[in-house]
C-alpha positions, -999 to +999 in steps of 0.1 A: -141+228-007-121+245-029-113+227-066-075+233-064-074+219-026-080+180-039-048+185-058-027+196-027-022+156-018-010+147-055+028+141-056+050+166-076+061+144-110+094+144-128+098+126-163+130+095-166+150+121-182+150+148-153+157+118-129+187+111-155+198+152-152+190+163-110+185+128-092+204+147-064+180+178-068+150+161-067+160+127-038+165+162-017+131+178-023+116+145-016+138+144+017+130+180+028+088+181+019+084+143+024+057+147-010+063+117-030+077+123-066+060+102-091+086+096-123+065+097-158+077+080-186+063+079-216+035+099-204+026+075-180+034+069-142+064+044-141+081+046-107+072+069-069+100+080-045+094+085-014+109+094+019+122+060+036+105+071+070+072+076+046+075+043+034+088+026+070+053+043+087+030+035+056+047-003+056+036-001+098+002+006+096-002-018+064+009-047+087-017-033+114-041-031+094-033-074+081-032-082+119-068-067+127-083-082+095-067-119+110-082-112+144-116-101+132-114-137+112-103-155+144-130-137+171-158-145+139-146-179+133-147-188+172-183-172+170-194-193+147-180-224+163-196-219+197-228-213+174-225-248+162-216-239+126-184-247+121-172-272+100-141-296+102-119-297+067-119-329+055-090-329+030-063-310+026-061-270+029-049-266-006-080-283-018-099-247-007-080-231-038-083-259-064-105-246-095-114-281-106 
């Protein structure tokens, strides 16, 4: 692979102060590449934008992905009952959490 291609995913950055100066220049080039623009302030990441239909699609498969992690814990938790090694909750749910 070559060394430069790893860096073809990375957004393009922009500091606070060009944000302040072309917000109009640079929401556009977000809107027209779709490559996320990651704000540095301070020398440090502080905020990404992103194309909304980015976001909507990255926001879809998220909750895709939740659903098929709570079905995999359903189908394993009805395996384990017909194994026999289920056990009831005596108490109340909140009691799983308690540190004491």
């Amino acid at each position: 692979m070559d060394n430069l291609a790893i860096f073809a995913n990375f957004p393009d950055t922009a500091s606070a102060r060009e944000i302040q100066r072309n917000y109009r220049t640079l929401f556009n080039r977000v809107k027209k590449t779709r490559k996320p623009l990651l704000i540095i302030s301070n020398n440090k990441p502080d905020v990404a934008v992103v194309n909304y239909d980015d976001l909507a699609a990255l926001i879809r498969q998220f909750i895709r992905y939740e659903e098929r992690l709570a079905l995999a814990g359903i189908t394993e938790s009805r395996r384990q009952w017909r194994k026999g090694k289920f056990e009831v909750l005596k108490g109340k749910l909140t009691d799983l959490w308690d540190e004491n």
